[in-house]
Every structure is written in C-alpha cells, then in structure tokens.
C-alpha positions in Angstrom: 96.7 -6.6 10.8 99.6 -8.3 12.5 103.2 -9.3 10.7 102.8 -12.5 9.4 99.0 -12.7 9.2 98.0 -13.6 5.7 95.0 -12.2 3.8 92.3 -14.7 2.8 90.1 -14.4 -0.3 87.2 -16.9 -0.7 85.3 -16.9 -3.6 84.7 -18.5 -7.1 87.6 -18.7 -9.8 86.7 -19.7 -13.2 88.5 -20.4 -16.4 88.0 -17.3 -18.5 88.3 -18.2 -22.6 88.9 -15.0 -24.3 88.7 -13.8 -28.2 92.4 -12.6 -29.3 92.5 -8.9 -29.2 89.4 -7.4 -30.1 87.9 -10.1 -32.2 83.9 -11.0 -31.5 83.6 -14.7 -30.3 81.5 -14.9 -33.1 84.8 -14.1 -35.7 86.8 -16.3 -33.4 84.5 -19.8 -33.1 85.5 -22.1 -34.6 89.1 -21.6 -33.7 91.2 -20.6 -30.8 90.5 -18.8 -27.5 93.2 -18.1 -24.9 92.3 -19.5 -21.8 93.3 -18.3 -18.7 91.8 -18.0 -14.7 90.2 -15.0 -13.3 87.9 -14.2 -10.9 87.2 -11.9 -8.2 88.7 -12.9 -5.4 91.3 -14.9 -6.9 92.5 -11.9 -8.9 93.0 -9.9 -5.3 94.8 -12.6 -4.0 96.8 -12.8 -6.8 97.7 -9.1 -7.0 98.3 -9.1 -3.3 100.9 -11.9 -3.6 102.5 -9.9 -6.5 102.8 -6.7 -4.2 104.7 -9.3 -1.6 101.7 -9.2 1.0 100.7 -12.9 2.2 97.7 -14.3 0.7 95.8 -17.5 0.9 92.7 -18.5 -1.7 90.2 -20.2 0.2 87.3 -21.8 -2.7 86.1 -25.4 -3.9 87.1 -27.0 -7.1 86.8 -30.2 -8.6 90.4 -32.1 -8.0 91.0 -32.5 -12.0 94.1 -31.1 -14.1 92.6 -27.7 -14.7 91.8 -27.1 -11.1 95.8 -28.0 -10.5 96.5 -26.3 -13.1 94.9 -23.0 -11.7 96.4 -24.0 -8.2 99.9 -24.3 -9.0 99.6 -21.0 -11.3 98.3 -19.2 -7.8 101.1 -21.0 -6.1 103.9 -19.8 -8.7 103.0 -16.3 -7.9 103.4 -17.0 -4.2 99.9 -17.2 -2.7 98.9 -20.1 -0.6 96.5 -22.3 -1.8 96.8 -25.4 1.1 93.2 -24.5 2.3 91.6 -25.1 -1.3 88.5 -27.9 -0.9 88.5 -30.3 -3.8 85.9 -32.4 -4.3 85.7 -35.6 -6.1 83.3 -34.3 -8.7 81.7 -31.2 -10.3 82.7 -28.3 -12.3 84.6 -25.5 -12.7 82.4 -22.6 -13.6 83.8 -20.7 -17.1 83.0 -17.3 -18.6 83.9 -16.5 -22.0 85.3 -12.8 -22.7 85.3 -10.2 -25.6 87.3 -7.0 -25.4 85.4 -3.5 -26.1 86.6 -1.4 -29.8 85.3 2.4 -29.3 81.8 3.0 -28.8 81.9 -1.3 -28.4 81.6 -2.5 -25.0 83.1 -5.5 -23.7 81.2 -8.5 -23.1 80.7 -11.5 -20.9 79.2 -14.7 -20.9 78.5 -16.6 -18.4 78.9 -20.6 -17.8 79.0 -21.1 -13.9 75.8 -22.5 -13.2 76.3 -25.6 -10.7 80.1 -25.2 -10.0 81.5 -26.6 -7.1 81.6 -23.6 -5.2 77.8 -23.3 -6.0 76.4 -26.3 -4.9 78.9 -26.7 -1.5 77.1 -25.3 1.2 78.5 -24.4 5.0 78.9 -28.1 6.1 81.7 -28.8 3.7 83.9 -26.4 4.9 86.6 -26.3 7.8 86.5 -22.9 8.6 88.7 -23.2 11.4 91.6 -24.4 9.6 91.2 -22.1 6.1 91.1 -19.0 8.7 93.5 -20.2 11.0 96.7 -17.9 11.1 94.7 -15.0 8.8 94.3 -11.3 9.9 92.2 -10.1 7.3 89.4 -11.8 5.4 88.4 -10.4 2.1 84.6 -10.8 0.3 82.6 -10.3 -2.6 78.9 -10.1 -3.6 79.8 -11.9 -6.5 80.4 -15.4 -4.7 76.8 -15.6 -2.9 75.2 -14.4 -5.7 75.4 -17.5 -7.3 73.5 -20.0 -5.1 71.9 -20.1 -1.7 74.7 -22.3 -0.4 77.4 -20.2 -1.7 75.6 -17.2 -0.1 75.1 -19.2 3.1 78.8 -20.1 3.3 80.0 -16.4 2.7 78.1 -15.3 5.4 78.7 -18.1 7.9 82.7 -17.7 6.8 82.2 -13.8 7.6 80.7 -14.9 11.2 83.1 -17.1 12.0 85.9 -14.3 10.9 84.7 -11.7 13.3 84.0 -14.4 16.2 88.0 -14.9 15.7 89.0 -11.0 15.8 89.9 -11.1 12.5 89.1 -8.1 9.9 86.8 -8.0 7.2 86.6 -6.5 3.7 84.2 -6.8 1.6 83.5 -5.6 -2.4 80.1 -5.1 -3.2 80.8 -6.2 -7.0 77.2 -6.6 -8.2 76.4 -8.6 -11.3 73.1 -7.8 -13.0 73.5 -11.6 -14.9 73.7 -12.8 -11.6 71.5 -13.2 -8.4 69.0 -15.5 -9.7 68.8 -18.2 -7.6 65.5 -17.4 -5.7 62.4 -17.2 -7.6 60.4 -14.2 -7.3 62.6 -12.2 -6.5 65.1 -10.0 -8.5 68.5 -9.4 -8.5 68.5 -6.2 -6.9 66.0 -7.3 -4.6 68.0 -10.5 -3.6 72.0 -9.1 -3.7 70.3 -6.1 -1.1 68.6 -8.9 1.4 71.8 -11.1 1.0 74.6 -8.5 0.9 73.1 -6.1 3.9 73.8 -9.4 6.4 77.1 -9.9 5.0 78.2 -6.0 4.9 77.0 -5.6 8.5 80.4 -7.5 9.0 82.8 -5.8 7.4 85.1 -3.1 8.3 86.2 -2.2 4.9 83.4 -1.5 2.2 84.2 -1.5 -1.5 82.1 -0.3 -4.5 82.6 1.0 -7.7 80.5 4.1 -9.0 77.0 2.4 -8.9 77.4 -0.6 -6.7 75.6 1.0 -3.9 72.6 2.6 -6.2 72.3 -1.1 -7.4 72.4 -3.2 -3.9 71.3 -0.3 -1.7 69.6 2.2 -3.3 72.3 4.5 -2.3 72.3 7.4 -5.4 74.6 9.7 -6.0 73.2 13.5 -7.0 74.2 14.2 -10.6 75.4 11.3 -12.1 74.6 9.4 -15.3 77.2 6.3 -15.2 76.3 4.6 -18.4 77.2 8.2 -20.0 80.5 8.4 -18.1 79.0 11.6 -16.7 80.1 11.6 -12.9 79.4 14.0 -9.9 82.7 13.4 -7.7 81.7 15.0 -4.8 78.3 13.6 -4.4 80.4 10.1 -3.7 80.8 11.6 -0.3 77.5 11.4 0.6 76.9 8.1 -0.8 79.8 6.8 1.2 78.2 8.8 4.9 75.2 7.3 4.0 76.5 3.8 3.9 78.5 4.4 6.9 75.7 5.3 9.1 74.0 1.9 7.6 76.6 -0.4 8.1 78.3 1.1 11.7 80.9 -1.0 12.0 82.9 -0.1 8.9 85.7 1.8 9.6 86.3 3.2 5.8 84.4 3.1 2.6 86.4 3.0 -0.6 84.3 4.0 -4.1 85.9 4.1 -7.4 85.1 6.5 -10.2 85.2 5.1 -13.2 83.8 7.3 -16.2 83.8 5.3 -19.3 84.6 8.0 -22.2 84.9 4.8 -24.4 85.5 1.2 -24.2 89.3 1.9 -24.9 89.4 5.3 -23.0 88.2 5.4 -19.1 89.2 7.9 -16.6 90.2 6.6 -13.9 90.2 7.4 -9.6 88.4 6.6 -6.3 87.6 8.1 -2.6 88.0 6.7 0.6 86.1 7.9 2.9 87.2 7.9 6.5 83.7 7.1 9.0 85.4 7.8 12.0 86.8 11.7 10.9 84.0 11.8 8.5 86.6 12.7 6.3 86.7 11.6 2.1 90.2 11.5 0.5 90.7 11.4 -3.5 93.1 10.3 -5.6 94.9 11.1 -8.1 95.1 14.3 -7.2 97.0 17.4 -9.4 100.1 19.9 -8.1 97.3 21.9 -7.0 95.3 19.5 -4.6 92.7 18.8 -6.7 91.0 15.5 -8.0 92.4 14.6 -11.7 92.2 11.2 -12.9 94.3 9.5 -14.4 93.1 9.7 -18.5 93.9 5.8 -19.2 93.8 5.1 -23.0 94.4 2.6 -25.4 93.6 0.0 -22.4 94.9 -3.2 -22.9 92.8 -5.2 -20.6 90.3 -3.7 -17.8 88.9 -6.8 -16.0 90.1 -7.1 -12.8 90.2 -3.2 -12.8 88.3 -3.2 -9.8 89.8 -6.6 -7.9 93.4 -4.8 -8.0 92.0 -1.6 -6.7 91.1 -4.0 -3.6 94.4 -5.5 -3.8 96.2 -2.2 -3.6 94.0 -0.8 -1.2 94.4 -3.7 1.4 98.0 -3.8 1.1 98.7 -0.1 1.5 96.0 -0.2 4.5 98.2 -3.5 5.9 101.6 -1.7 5.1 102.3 1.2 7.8 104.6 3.2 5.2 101.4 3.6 3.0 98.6 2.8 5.8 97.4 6.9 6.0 94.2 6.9 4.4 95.5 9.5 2.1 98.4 7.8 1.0 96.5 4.3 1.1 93.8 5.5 -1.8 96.5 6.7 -4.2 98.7 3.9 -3.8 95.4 1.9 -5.0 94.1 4.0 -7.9 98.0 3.7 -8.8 97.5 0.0 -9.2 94.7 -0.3 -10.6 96.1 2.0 -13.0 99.0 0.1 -14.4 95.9 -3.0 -14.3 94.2 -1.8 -17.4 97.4 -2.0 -19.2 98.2 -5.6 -18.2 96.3 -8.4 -20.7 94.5 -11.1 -18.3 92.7 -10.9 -15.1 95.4 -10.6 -12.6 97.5 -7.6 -11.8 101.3 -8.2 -12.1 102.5 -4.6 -11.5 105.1 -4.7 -8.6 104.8 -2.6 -5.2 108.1 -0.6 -6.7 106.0 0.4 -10.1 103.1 1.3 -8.0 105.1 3.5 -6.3 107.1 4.9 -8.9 103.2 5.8 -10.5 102.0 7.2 -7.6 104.5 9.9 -7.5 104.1 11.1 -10.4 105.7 9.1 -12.7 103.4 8.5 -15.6 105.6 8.7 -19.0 105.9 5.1 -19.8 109.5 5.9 -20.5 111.6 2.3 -21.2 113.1 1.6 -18.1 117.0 1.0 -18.5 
C-alpha cells in the first residue's frame, strides 16, 4: 500500500451492553450494564488507528446522539470517520454481552435486526468518495450476513475497490445467529453462496480455526474445535485448499484458537504464503517450534479476532514488519495483549506489541 493511503473498514457497529464482570444478564437486569461500541470492522479500524496506521470507518447510522457519540469516540482515537452515511431515521443495531466463568461460555445476544446498515442497500452509497484516497479495503462476512442489501453493498463496495487498484482483505467471521435473511436456505448454505463472490476479491483471506469448515466446507484433519483439541499442521492444507479456490489471494491468515476454558485459551495463527506455498506460525519457541502463547485469567476476548486483522494489516502495510514471518507474529502479539484489554477495541500500542513479540511476556510494571 502506498504512504499516506488509509485503510477502510465498512461494516456494522453496534452498541454492545455488557453485565459487569462475570455477572449473568439475568443477575444484572434490572440494574446497570456498561455500554460501549464494538463491532467487527469498527474494532479493526479502531486498533489500526491505535497502532498509528490511517484508518477510515465507512458504515450507515441514524444521525442521533449515540451515533455521534460512537463517531467522535472513533475520532478521539484518530480514525477518520468523514465518509460515515447518516440517515435521517432508523436504528442502531445493539448486542448485549456476558463474559464466560470456567467451564461457562460467553454469550451474545443479538438486537440488530433492521439497522440502518441493514436496510441501505447499494444506491445509498457514494462509493467513489468513501474509497477515494484508500489503498486497502478491509471486509467481513459478518456485514452481509445481515440483509440482502447489506450483502449487495459489500459486494458491489468490494467491485468497485478492485476496479480502483485498491487491495482487499477480507475476514470470513461467520455467525451461526446470523445469515437468515433468505428463506429456505440456511446459514451455511447462504454465508457460502454470498461469501465465495465476495472472497473471489480479496487478496488477503482471514478465518479463525473453523471459519472455512463453516462457509466452505474446508476441514481440517484431526480437529475437534468445540473440545479445544487442534491439529496445527493440518491448517496448512486448509489454507492451500482455499488458495487454489480463491486464486487471487496472495496470503491466507488462520488463527488457532483452542479454548481450554472460557478464562484459559491458547492462543496463535498461520499465514500461509500462496505464492511460495509456504505456512509461517507464530509464536514460535527458542527452538523454532509453534508454542502459543497460554493466555489466562482473560479479561476480555471479543474483538480477539478483529485485532488479529488489525495487527496483521499493519505489519503487512509497515515494511519493517511486512515479511510474512515477522507480519504473523507481530499479529498473534496483538491479539495477545487483546484478551487482556476489557471492551471491544484493542488499545495496545505498536511499541507493546513489539516489546511482546520479542519475547517479553512477564507483565513486569513498567517504570
């Protein structure tokens, strides 16, 4: 990407209402939640502007005080948010959140249905103008998962991205609770139809450890995710095999989460190179070898995944980090210090990432 060409997110942001702690909503209604923003791609721009690369949202919210509220938030951390499309009605969509104990999972609820975002189709938008002066477009499969027009607007945005030279990410980040908006057919059936036009685009492909099972059928050989019981290696076929499907990708980044409780996950990922048909891991030990990082007592781990894009893109778009071996760990190193950060965005700084990717892992008080 050239110097001085921002990174564009589009997608939904929501206002995320969360139980204090580790409290159920149920222990925490009536009463207080702490409200907050998050969503996919707002949380990578977010973390992108905290690592000092440009950034612009691109989305549509109702103009009201909580969509300023959110803007100027995004703003504060130094993203640009001039391309946002407010709309004289509507909603913002909302999902309420309750953090994992143990052998207790975390939870989310849903309340998006009909957001602005979901009911603007292609015609609203100026594409021209939110792309204008971007080298790199990031996506999700979260954002057309939740209407036809917000899946037709993702994929027109993606055209109109690569008709302008300008690169393309995209996170496969299904949602079983979502992809329902055409009848008969199921969420798996409709995120692979939808997403296989949109990842035809993209240069970068991004999925976590069953993402590709779920939207491609793509399996990896000895796995059981839901048991946290992971074959590492076998992600390298997984990644070949969606890199002969989707030829123009250049890389294909996986993460490998494996879920020993809801407070204990290890923690790493692959990128795989297409073009040298060649996977690097990270973290690895003195001795070469893969060895995640053992992350306990996390604090908060939504947005794990959207600052693992956010590292990944800026060490890809930084030429000091851009080697595909150096670029993976600077990401798992991110998303790292993510789980210990409470809310949806990821404000560890480029210097902390940096300091954690070479090995410094103590949490000793910095003086």
């Amino acid at each position: 990407m050239e110097k001085g060409k921002a990174i564009a997110c589009f997608g939904e942001v929501m206002l995320r209402l969360g139980a204090a702690g580790k409290l159920r909503l149920a222990q925490s209604l009536p009463g207080t939640l702490e409200a907050t923003f998050g969503g996919g791609e707002a949380n990578v721009c977010a973390s992108l502007a905290m690592l000092g690369k440009e950034s612009r949202y691109l989305t549509a919210l109702p103009d009201n005080p909580l969509s300023r509220a959110f803007a100027a938030q995004l703003r504060g951390i130094g993203a640009d948010v001039e391309h946002v499309l407010y709309t004289a009605g509507g909603r913002m969509g909302i999902y309420f959140v309750e953090h994992g104990a143990a052998q207790r999972p975390s939870n989310v609820i849903y309340d998006r249905s009909h957001s602005v975002i979901a009911e603007s189709g292609p015609e609203c938008y100026d594409f021209d103008s939110m792309l204008s002066g971007c080298g790199h477009l990031h996506l999700t499969g979260i954002t057309p998962s939740l209407s036809e027009k917000a899946y037709l607007t993702t994929l027109r945005l993606a055209e109109k991205a690569v008709e302008q030279g300008i690169t393309i990410s995209c996170d496969l980040n299904f949602r079983k609770k979502l992809w329902r908006w055409k009848e008969g057919a199921s969420p798996k059936e409709l995120a692979a139809s939808c997403m296989e036009k949109i990842v035809a685009y993209a240069d970068l492909i991004i999925g976590n450890e069953e993402d590709a099972s779920d939207v491609f059928g793509i399996h990896a050989e000895n796995t059981a995710v839901e048991s946290g019981c992971l074959d590492i290696h076998a992600y390298t076929g997984v990644a070949a095999r969606l890199s002969a499907k989707f030829p123009k990708a250049k890389f294909v980044a996986i993460t490998l989460r494996e879920s020993i409780s809801a407070d204990h996950n290890n923690w790493g990922a692959m990128l795989y190179d297409c073009g040298e048909r060649k996977a690097h891991l990270a973290p690895l030990n003195a001795k070469g070898e893969y060895a995640p990082y053992e992350i306990r007592d996390i604090v908060d781990r939504f947005g794990g995944g959207d600052s693992f894009c956010a590292g990944l893109l800026y060490a890809l778009n930084t030429p000091e980090y851009a080697a595909p071996e150096t670029a993976i760990r600077f990401a798992v190193a991110a998303s790292c210090l993510k789980h210990t950060i409470k809310g949806d965005y990821n404000y560890a700084t480029c210097a902390e990432v940096v300091s954690l990717m070479n090995g410094s892992a103590s949490g000793r008080v910095k003086r």
